[in-house]
C-alpha positions as CSV (number, residue, x, y, z in Angstrom):
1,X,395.5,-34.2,148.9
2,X,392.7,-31.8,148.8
3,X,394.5,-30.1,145.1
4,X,394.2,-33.2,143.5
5,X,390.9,-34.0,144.7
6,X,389.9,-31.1,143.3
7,X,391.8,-31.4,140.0
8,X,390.3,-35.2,139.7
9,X,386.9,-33.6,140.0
10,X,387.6,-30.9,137.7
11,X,389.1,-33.3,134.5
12,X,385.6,-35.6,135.6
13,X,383.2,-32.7,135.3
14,X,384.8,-32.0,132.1
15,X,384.4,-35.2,130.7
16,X,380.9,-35.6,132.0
17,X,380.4,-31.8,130.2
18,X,381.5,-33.3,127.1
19,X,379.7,-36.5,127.5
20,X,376.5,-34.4,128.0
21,X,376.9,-32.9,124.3
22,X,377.8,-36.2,122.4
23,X,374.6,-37.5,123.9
24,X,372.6,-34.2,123.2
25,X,373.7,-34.8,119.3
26,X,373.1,-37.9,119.4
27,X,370.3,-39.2,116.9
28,X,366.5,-39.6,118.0
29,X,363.4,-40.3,116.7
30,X,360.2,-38.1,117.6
31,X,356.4,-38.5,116.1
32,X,354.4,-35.1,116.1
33,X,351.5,-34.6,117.6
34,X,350.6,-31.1,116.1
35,X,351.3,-30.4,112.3
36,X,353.9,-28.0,111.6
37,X,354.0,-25.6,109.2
38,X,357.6,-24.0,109.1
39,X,359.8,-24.3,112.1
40,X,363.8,-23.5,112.2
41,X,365.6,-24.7,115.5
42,X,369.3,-24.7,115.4
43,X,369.0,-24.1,111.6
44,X,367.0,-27.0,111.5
45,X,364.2,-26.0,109.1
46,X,361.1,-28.4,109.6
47,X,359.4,-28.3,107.0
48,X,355.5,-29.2,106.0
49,X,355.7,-31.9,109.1
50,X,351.9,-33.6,109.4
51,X,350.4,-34.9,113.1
52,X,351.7,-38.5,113.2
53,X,355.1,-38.2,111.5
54,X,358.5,-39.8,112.2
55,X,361.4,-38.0,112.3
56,X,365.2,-38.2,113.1
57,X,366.8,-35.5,115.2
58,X,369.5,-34.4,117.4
59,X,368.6,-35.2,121.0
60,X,368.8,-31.3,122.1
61,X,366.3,-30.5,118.9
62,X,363.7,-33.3,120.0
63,X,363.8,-31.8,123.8
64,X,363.0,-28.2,122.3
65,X,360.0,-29.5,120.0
66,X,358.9,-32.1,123.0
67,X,358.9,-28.6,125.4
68,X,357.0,-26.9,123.1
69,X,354.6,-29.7,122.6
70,X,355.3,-30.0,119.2
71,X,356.8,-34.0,119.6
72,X,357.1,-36.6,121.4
73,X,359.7,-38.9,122.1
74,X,359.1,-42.3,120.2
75,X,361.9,-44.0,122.5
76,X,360.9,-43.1,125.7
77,X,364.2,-43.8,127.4
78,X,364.8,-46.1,130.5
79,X,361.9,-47.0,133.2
80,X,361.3,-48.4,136.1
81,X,360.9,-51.8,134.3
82,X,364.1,-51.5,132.9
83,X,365.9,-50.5,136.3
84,X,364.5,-53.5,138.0
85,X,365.9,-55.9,135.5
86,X,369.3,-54.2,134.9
87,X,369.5,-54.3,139.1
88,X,368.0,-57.8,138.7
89,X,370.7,-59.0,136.3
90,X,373.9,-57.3,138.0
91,X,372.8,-58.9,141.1
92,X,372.9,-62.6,140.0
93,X,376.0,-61.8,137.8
94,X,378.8,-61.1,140.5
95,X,381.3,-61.2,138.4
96,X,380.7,-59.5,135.0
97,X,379.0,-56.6,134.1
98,X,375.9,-56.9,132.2
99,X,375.0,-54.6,128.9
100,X,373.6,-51.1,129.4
101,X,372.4,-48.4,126.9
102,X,375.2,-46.5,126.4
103,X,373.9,-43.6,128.0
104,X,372.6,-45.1,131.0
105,X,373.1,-42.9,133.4
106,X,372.1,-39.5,131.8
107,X,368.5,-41.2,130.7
108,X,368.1,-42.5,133.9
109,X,369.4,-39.3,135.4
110,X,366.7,-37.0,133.0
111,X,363.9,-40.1,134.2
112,X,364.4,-39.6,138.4
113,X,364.2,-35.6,137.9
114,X,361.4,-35.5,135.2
115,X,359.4,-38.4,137.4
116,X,361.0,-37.2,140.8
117,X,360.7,-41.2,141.8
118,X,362.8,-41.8,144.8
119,X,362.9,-45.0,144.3
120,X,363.8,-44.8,140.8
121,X,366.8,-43.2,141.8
122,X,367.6,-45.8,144.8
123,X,367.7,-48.0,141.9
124,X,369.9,-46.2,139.9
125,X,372.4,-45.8,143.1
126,X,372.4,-49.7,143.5
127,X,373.2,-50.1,139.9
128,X,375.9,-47.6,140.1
129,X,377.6,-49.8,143.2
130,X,376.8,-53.2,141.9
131,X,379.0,-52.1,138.9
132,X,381.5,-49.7,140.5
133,X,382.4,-52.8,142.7
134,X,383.0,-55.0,139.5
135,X,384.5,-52.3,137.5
136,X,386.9,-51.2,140.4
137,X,387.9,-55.3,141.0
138,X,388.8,-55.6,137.5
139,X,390.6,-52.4,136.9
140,X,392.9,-53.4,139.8
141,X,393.5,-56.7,138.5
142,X,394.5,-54.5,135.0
143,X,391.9,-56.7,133.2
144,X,391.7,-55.8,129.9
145,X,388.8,-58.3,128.9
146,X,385.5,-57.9,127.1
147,X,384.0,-55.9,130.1
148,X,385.6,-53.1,128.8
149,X,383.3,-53.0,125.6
150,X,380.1,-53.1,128.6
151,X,381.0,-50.2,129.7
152,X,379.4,-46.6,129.5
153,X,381.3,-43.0,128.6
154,X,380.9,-42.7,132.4
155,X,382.2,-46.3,134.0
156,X,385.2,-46.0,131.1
157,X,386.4,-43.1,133.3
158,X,386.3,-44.7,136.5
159,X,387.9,-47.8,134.8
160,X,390.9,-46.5,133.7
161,X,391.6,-43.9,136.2
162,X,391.5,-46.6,138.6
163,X,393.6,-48.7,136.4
164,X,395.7,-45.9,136.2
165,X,395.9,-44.8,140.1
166,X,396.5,-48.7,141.0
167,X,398.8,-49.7,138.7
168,X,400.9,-46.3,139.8
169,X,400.1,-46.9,143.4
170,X,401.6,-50.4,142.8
171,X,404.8,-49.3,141.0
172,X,405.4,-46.8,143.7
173,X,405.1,-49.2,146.9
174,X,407.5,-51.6,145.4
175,X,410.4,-49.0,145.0
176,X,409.7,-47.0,148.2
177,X,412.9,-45.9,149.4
178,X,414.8,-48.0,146.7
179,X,413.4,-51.3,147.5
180,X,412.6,-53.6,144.8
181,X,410.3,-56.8,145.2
C-alpha cells in the first residue's frame, strides 16, 4: 500500500507543480508606486511607466516588481473577510458547494504565510473539510452535476480520483472471487 501512496502523492505534487505555473502566468493587474524608467523582467521590457499607472502582467512578473517595491498589487487577493464568508456560506449550504476564486487555495495559501495568521489558516482548513466532505459525497455517488464547474484545479483532483478509486473499488467488490450482484 505504502508504493501507491507514494505514487498517488507523487502524480498530486505534480499536478499541484503545474497548477502553481498556470496560476503564476496568470494575468494581473499592478499600479506603481515609483516611476520607472526602463526595466526588462522575463523579457518583459517596461517601458516609460509613471507613479500611479495600471498595468497587466503575469502573476510571477507582478511578485518580482511588488518585491522590489516597484508595484503593488491592485487585487489584493483573499482576506480574512472573504474566509469568514466563504466558511460562513459552506456551512449553511450542506449540500452544495458554494463558488470560489479559482485559485483559492494558492491565494489563501501566499495570505496565511505572508500574514503568518493562525487563524487565517484555521479557516482555510475548515473550508478545505466543509468541501472535501461534499466533494468526496458526491464523487461517490458518481455525480456529474453543476458542482463540478465550482470546483478549483485542486478539488477537480480530489473529485475524480475519488470518483475514480470508488467507482473501481465498487466494480471490484461485486466480482470478488467471481461473484456477481
Amino acid at each position: 500500500m505504502a508504493l501507491l501512496d507514494e505514487l498517488i502523492e507523487s502524480v498530486l505534487n505534480e499536478r499541484m507543480e503545474e497548477l502553481k505555473l498556470e496560476y503564476l502566468n496568470t494575468m494581473s493587474r499592478i499600479i506603481f508606486t515609483r516611476d520607472v524608467q526602463n526595466l526588462t523582467i522575463g523579457g518583459q521590457v517596461i517601458d516609460n511607466v509613471k507613479k500611479g499607472d495600471v498595468m497587466y502582467v503575469k502573476r510571477w512578473i507582478g511578485e518580482t516588481l511588488v518585491n522590489l517595491n516597484l508595484a503593488e498589487w491592485v487585487d489584493k487577493g483573499i482576506n480574512m473577510q472573504q474566509l469568514l464568508q466563504i466558511e460562513w456560506r459552506e456551512r449553511n449550504n450542506l449540500q452544495d458547494l458554494q463558488p470560489i476564486p479559482r485559485y483559492f487555495y494558492i491565494e489563501s495559501l501566499w495570505m496565511v504565510k505572508k500574514t503568518k495568521d493562525d487563524r487565517a489558516a484555521e479557516k482555510v482548513r475548515d473550508i478545505m473539510k466543509l468541501r472535501m466532505a461534499k466533494i468526496v459525497q458526491h464523487a461517490t455517488k458518481g455525480m456529474k452535476s453543476d458542482m463540478v464547474k465550482k470546483l478549483t484545479p485542486e478539488e477537480e483532483i480530489l473529485y475524480n480520483y475519488v470518483m475514480s478509486f470508488s467507482s473501481s473499488w465498487e466494480r471490484l467488490t461485486f466480482l470478488y472471487e467471481g461473484n456477481k450482484i
